[in-house]
Each structure stands twice: as C-alpha cells, then as structure tokens.
N, CA, C and O of each residue as an XYZ file, in Angstrom:
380
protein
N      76.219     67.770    127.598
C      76.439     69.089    127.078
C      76.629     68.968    125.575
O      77.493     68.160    125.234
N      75.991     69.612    124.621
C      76.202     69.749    123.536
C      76.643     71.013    123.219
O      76.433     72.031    123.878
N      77.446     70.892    121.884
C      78.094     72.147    121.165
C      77.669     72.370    119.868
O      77.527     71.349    119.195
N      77.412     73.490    119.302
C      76.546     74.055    118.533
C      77.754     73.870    117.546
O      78.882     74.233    117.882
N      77.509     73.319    116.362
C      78.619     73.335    115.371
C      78.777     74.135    114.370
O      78.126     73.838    113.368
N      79.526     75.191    114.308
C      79.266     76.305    113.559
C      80.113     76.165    111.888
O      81.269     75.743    111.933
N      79.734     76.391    110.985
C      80.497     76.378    109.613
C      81.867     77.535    110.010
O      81.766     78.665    110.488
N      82.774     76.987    109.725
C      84.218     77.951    109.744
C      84.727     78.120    108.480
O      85.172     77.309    107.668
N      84.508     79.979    108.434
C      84.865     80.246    107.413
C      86.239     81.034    107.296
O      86.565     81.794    108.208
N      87.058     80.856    106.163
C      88.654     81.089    106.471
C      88.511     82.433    106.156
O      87.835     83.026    105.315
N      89.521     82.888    107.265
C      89.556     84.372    107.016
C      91.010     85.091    106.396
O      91.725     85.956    106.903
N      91.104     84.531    105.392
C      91.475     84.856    104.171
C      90.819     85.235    103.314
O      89.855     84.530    103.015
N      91.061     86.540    102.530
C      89.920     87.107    101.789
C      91.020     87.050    100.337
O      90.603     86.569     99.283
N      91.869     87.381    100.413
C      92.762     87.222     98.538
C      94.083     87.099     99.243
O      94.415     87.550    100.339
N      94.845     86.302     98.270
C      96.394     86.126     98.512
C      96.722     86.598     97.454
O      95.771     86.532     96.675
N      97.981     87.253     96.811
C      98.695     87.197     95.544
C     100.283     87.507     95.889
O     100.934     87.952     96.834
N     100.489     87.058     94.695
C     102.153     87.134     94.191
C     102.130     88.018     93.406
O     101.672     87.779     92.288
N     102.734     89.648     93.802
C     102.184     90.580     92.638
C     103.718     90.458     91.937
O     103.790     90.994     90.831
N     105.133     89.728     92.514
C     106.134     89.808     91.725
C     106.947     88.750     92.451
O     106.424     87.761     92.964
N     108.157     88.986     92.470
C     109.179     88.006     92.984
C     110.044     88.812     93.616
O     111.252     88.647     93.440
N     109.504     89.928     94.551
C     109.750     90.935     95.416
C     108.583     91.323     96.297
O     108.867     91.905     97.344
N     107.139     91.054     95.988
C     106.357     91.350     96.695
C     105.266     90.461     96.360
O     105.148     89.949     95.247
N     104.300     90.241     97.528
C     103.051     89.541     98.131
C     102.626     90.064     98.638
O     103.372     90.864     99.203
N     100.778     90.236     99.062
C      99.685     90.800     99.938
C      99.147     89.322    100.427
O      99.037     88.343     99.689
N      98.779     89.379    102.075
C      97.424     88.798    101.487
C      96.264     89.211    102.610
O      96.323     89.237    103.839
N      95.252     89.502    101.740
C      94.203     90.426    102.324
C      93.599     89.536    103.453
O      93.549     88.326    103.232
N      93.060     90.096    104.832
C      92.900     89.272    105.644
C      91.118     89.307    106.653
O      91.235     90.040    107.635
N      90.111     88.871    106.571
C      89.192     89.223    107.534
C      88.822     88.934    108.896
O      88.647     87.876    109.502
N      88.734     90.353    109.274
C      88.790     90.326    111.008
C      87.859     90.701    111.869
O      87.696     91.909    111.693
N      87.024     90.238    112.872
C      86.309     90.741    113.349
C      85.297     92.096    113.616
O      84.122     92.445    113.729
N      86.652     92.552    113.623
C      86.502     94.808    113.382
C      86.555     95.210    112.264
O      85.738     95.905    111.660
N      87.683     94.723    111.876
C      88.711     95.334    110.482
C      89.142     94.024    109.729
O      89.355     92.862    110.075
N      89.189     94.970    108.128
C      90.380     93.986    107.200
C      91.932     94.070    107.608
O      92.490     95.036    108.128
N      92.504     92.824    107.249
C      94.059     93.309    107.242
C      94.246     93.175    106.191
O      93.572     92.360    105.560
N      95.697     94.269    105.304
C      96.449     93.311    104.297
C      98.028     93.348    105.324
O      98.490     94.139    106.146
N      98.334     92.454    104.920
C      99.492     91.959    105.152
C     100.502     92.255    103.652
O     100.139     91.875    102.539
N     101.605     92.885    103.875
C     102.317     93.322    102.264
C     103.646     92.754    102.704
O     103.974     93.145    103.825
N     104.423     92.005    102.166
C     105.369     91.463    102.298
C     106.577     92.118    100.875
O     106.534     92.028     99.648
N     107.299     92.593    101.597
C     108.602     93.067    100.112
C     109.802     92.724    100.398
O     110.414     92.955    101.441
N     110.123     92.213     99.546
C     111.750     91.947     99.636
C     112.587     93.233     98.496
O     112.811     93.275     97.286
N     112.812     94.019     99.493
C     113.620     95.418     99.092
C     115.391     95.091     98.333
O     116.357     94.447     98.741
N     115.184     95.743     97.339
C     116.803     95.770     96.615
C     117.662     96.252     97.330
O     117.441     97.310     97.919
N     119.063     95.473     97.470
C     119.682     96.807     98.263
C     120.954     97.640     97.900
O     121.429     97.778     96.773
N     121.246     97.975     98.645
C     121.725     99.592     98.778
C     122.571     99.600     97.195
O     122.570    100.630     96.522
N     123.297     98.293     96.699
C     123.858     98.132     95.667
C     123.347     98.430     94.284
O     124.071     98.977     93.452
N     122.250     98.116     94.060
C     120.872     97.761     93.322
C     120.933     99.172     92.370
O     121.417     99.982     93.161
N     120.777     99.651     91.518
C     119.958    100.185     90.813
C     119.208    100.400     91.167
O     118.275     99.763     91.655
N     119.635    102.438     90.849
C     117.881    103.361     91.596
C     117.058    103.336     90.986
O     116.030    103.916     91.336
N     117.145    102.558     89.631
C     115.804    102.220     88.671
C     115.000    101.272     89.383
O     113.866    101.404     89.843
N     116.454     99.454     89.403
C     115.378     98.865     90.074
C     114.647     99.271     91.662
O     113.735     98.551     92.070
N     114.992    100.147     92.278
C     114.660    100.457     93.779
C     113.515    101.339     93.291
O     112.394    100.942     93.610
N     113.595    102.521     92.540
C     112.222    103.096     92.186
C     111.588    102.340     91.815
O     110.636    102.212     92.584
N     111.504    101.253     90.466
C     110.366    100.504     90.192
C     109.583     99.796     91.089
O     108.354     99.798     91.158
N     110.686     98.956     92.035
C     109.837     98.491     92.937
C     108.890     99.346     94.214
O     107.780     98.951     94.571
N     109.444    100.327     94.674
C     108.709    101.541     95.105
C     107.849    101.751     94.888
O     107.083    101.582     95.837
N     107.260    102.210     93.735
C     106.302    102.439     92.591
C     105.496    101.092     92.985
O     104.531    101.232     93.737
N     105.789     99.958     92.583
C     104.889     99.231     92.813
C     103.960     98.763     93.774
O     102.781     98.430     93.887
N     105.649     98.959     94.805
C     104.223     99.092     96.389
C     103.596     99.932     96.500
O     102.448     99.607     96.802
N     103.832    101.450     96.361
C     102.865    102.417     96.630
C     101.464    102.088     95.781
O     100.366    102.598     96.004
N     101.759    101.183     94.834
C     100.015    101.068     93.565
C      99.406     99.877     94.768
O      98.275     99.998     95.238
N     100.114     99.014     95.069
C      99.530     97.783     96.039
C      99.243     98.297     96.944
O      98.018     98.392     97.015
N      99.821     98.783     97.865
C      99.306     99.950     99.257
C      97.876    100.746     98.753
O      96.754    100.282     98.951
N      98.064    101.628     98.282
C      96.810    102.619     98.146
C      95.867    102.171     97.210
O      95.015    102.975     96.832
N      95.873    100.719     96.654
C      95.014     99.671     95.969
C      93.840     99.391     97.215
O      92.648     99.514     96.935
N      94.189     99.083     98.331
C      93.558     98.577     99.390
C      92.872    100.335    100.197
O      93.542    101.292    100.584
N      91.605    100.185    100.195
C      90.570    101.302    100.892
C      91.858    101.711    102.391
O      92.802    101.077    102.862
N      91.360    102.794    102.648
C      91.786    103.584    103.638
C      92.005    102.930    104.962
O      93.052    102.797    105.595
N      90.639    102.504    105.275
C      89.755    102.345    106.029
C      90.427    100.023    106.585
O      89.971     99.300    107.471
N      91.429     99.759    105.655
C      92.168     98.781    105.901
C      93.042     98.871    106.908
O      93.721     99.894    106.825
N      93.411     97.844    108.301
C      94.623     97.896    108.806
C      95.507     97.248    107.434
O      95.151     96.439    106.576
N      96.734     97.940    107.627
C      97.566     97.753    106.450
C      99.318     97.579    106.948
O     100.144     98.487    106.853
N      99.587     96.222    107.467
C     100.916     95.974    107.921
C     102.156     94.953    107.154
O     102.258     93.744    106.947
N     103.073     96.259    106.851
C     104.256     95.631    106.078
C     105.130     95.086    106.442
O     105.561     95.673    107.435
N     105.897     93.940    106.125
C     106.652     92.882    105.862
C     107.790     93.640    105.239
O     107.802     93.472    104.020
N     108.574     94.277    105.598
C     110.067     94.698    104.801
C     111.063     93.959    105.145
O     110.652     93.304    106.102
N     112.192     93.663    104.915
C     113.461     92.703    104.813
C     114.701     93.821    105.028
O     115.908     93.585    104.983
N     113.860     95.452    105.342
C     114.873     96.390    105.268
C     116.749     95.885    104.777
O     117.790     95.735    105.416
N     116.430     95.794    103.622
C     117.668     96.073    102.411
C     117.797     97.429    102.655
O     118.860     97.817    103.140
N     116.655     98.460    102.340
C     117.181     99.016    102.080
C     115.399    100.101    102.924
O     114.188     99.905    103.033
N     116.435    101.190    103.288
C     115.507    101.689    104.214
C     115.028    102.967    103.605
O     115.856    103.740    103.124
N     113.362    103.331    103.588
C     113.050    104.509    102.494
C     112.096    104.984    103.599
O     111.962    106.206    103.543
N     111.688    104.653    104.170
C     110.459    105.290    105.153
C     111.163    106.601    105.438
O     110.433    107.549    105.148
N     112.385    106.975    105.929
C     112.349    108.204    105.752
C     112.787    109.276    104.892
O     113.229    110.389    105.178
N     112.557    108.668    103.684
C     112.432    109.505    102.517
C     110.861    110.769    103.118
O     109.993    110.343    103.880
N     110.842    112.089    102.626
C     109.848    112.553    102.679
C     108.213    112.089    101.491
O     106.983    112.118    101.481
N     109.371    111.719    100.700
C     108.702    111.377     99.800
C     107.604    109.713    100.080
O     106.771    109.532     99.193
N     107.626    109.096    100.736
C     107.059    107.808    100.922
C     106.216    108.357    102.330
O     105.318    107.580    102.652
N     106.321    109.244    102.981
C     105.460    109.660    104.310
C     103.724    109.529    103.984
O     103.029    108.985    104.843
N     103.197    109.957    102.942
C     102.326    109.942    102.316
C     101.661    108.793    102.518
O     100.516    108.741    102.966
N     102.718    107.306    102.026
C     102.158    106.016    102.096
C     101.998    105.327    103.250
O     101.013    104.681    103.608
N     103.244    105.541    103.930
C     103.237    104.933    104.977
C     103.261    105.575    106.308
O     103.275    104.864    107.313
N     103.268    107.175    106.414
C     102.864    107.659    107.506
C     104.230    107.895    108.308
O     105.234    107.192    108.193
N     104.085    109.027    109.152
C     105.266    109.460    109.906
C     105.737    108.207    111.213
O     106.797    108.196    111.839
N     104.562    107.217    111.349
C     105.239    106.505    112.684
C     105.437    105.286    112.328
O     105.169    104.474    113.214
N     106.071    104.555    110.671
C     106.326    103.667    110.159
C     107.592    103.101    110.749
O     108.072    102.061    110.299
C-alpha cells in the first residue's frame, strides 16, 4: 500500500503582537478563516482612559478582519464590557 505524500501547508495565515495587552492570530480553515484575538483587559481599578484606549483598540483589530471571518476572543475578563450597549455592535448580543 502506498501513500500519496502531500506538501503540508500551515494553517496559519498572520500572527501579531498588536501590544502588551493584545494578540490576533489569523487562522486558515477548510470553510472559513479564523482570527483568534487574545486581550488581557485592565481591571476594574485601572483608569477609564486606560480601559477606553484599550477598547478602542480592539474594536480597530476586530472590524480590521472582513465580516465574513469566524472571529473568537480570548478575554481574561478583568473587566467585563460586553454588556455595555455600546460594544454590541462589535461583538454581538450572544457574546
């Protein structure tokens, strides 16, 4: 019996370090892309500057990636915003 030896290609499509609070890394899948978003959230103590900035930043990394991406986050829930009305937009009512 022989086996057909096929070239394997990694299905990793981009990794980054967009800070020292957050990472993506974009993923290829059979059907669909993934990104994978990883954040390490400020917490509750933190400065609503630093908690907005970083906010801000995921929402540019999130809606950076097409629609049409599965798109699953990595939170460390510090600090919990999904049900802000305001973040529904990004991440959808069944986050």
């Amino acid at each position: 019996m022989s086996f057909a030896h096929h070239k394997t290609e990694s299905a990793v499509k981009k990794g980054e370090s967009v800070s020292d609070k957050m990472s993506y890394m974009a993923l290829r899948s059979g059907w669909c892309n993934i990104v994978l978003l990883n954040v390490h959230a400020p917490s509750e103590e933190k400065s609503d500057d630093s908690k907005d900035s970083l906010y801000e930043e995921f929402e540019q990394v999130f809606n950076h990636f097409p629609k049409y991406y599965m798109k699953i986050l990595v939170w460390d829930f510090n600090a919990i915003f999904w049900r802000d009305d305001i973040f529904k937009t990004t991440v959808g009512n069944e986050s």
